[in-house]
N, C-alpha and C positions, 0 to 999 in steps of 0.2 A: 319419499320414494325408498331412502335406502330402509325403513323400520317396515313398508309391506311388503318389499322383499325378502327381507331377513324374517319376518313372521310367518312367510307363505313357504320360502321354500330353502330357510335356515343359511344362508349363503350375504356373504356380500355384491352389489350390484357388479364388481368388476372381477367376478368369477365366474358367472354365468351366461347365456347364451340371452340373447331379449328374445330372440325366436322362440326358444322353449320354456320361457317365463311366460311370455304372452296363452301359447298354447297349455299351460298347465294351468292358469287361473282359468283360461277358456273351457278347459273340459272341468273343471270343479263347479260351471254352472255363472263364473264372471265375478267380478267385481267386491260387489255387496253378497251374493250366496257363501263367497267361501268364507265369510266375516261375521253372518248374520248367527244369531243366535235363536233367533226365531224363521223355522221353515229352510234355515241352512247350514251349513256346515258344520257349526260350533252347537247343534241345537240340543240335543239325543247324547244321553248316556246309557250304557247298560245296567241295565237295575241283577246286582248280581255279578258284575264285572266280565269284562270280555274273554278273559280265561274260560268260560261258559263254551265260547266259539271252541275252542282245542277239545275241552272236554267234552263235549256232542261229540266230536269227530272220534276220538279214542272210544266210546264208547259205542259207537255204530259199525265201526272195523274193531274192535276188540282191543283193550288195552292191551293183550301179550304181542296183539302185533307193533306196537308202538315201542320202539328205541331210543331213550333218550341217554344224554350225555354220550353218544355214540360220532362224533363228528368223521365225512368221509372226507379220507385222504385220497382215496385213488377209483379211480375211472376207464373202465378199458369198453371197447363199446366191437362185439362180436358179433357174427353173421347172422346168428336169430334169438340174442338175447345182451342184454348188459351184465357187467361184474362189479362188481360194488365193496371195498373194502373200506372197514373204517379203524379209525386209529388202535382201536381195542383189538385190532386184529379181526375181526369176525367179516365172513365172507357174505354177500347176499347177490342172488341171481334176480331179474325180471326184463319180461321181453321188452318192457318201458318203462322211463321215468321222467319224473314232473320236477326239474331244478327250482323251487322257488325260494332261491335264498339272492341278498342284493347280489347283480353284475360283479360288484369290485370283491364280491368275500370268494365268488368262482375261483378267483386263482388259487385258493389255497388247497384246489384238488390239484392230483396229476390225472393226466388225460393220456389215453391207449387206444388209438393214434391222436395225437396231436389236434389240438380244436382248427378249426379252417383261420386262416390268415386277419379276415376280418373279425370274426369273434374274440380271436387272441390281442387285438389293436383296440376292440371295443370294452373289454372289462378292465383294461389296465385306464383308462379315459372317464372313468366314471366313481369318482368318489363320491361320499355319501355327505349330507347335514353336517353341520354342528351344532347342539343344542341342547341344553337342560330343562329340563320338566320339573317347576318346583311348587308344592304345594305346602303351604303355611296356615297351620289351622288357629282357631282363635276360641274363645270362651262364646263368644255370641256374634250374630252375625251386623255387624255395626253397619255396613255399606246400608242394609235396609232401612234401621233405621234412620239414615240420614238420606233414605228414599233414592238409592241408588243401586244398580240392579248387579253390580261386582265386574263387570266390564269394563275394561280400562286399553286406548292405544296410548302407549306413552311415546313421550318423543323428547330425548335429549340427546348432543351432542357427546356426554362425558359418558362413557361407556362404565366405567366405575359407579357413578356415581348414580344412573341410573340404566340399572343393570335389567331389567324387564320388559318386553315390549309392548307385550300383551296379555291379559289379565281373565279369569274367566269365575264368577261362581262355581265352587266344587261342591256346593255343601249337598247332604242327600235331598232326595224328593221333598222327605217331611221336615228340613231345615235343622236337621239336625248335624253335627261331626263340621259343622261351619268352618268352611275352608275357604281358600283363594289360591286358583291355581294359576300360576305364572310359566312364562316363556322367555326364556334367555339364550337366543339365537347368534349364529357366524362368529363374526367377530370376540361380543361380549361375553359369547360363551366359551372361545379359545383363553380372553384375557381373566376371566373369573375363576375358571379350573385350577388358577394356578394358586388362590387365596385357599385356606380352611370352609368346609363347610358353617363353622358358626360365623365366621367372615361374610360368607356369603347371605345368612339368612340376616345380619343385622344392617346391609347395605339390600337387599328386599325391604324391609321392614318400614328403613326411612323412605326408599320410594313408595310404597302405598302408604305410610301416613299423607306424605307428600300430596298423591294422586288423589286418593280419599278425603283428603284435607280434616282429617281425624289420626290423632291420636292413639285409639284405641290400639291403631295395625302397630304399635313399635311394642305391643306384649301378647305377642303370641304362645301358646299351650305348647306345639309340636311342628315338627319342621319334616318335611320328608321331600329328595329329590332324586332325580333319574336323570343318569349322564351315558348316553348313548356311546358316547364318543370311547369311552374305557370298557366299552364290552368285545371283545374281542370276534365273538360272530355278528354281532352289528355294525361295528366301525363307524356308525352316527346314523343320523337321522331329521327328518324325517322320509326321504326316500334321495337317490344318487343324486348329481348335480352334472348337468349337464353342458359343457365348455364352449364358446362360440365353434361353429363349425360342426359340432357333435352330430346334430339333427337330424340336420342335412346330410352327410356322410354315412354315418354308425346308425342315425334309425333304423332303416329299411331292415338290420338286422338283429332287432332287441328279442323279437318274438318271433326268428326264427328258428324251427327245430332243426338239427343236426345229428343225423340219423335218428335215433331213437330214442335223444334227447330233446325235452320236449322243455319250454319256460315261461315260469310263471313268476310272483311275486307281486306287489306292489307298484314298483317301476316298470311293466309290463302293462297294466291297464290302463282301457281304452278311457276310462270316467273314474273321478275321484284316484288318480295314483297318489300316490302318499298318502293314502288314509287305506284303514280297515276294508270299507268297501271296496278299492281298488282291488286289496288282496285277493276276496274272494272272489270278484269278480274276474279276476287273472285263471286264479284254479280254477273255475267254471268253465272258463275257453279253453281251457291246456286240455283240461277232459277232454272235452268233446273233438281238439286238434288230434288225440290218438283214438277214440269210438269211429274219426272220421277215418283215422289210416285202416284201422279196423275193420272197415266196411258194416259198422253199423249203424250210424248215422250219414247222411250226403253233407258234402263241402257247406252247402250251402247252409245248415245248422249250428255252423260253429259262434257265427260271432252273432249270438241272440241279443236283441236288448232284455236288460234286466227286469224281472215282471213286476207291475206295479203292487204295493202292498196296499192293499182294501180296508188294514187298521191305518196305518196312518199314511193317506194317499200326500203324494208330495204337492209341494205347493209352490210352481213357478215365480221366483223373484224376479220382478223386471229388469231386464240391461239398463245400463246407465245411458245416455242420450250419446256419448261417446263409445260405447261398445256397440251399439244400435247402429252407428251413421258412421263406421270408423271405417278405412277403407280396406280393400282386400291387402295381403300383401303385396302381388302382382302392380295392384294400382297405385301402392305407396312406392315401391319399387319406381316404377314407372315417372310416378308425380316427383321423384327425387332426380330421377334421370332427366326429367324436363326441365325441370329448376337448376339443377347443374349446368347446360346445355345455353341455357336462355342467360345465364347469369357471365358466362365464361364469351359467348356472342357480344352483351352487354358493354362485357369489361373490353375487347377486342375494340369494338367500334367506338366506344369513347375514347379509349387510347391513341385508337388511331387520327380522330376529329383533333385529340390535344395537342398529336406529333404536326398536324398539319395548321392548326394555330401556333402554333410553337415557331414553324418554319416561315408564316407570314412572316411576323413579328419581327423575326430575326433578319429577313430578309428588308422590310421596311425602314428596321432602326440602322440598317445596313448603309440603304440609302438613303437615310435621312443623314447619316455622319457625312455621308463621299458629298452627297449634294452642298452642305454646308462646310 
């Protein structure tokens, strides 16, 4: 449990909420979808790299309108428009904006008037991932040849010692640039940062010879990794982590707007949050939450489901016989209040039957001494 935790949602079991674990493999589709490499989550790379998604977007609003290295500092939110100042000094006005950066990097604006009570209680409560992204290329891709498809859950105890949890073929389409991309999550990723990178790639190296039960993985060509956690607008990944309690409380207000601030991100979507998809799925609803203040769209058009693609139509993985037949919460709730209840009756009424065997006995051996 603690290695599909730490691979789903980068965290240790005793950081997070079970409510919002359960709900976040639940909307990634369950179980085997967010795992499968075929028809699910892990399946699809972008031929061309995702940097593709940014640059469509600069290119259809124009790259002079796009600012970067620009981060804003300050936020004042005025009667029929916002202000917008960024560290560089430069001023920018619009009647609206779309906040999609993580909850917890919000603080690092100041805000004109002050965000409302619960917003301000909600982005200090949500820290992000821990986790490195590491790919290790090779001369040839040896998992095939020893008819294995580069997929690996590993499971060890010694966090050093087996530093990876979960393993994925990177190599291209046409098997070329043969790589293995890994995942060093929570924990082992807090206790690994603190080693050298060639430290880190030659304790990878012996867990996939290990995994691979080959040889080959202990001489790799080239090493390249991504550490979330030392980017200073990211603060980790792969989306916030949410604290028992959170949910329940702080939901109701992740994806609410505040006046003319409108949010979006990752950790905002309704399907797939922490991935790609969620993101743009987020910006799609935040659109359409200000078209609707607008009056050009109705309420009722905001929250679309996403249209199905005609190239590659999705393809339902079945629940497991446990996510199938697993009970509401209500009813788990309930079935644990029963069992409490029945067990606590239980313990009452045998104690009481033992206080009252107890008191024969004593009362018998009583008289059995005085008689004799």
């Amino acid at each position: 449990m603690r290695i599909f935790i730490g691979t789903c949602v980068t965290n240790e079991m005793y950081e997070s909420s079970l409510l919002w674990f359960l709900w976040y493999v639940k909307q990634c589709g369950g179980t085997r979808t967010i795992f499968s490499t075929t028809y699910g989550g892990q399946e699809f790379k972008v031929d061309g790299g995702t940097n593709q998604i940014s640059d469509c977007m600069a290119n259809s609003i124009g790259h002079d309108r796009v600012h970067l290295n620009e981060p804003v500092h300050y936020l004042e939110q005025c009667i029929d428009h916002i202000l917008l100042r960024t560290i560089n000094g430069n001023e920018f006005r619009s009647r609206y904006i779309i906040m999609a950066i993580a909850p917890t990097l919000q603080q690092k604006i100041h805000y004109q008037p002050s965000l409302p009570p619960m917003r301000n209680q909600l982005i200090q409560r949500s820290p992000m991932g821990s986790v490195l992204k590491c790919i290790v290329y090779y001369r040839k891709r040896f998992w095939v040849d020893h008819n294995m498809c580069g997929s690996l859950v590993i499971f060890g105890d010694n966090d050093i010692e087996c530093p990876i949890t979960y393993t994925l073929d990177d190599s291209k389409f046409d098997g070329t640039y043969p790589a293995i991309i890994g995942f060093m999550p929570a924990d082992r990723a807090r206790k690994l940062i603190e080693l050298t990178k060639e430290e880190r790639l030659r304790l990878i190296c012996k867990c996939y010879a290990k995994g691979f039960d080959c040889d080959d993985a202990l001489d790799p060509v080239h090493y390249e990794e991504q550490n979330w956690m030392a980017e200073q607008y990211s603060g980790g990944c792969y989306t916030m982590v949410c604290a028992p309690g959170f949910l329940t409380r702080y939901g109701p207000y992740l994806r609410r707007p505040i006046g003319r601030i409108y949010f979006a991100g990752t950790e905002t979507a309704w399907d797939w949050s922490g991935y790609m998809n969620g993101a743009i799925q987020s910006g799609e609803r935040a659109a359409r939450e200000i078209l609707a203040d607008m009056g050009r769209i109705s309420p009722s058009e905001i929250n679309l489901p996403e249209p199905v693609s005609m190239e590659y139509p999705p393809v339902i993985i079945p629940s497991t016989w446990i996510e199938r037949n697993g009970p509401s919460a209500r009813s788990f709730l309930t079935g644990v209040s029963l069992s409490t209840l029945a067990s606590t009756m239980f313990i009452v009424y045998f104690g009481w039957k033992r206080w009252e065997f107890n008191q024969y006995w004593q009362q018998y051996i009583s008289a059995y001494i005085i008689d004799f």
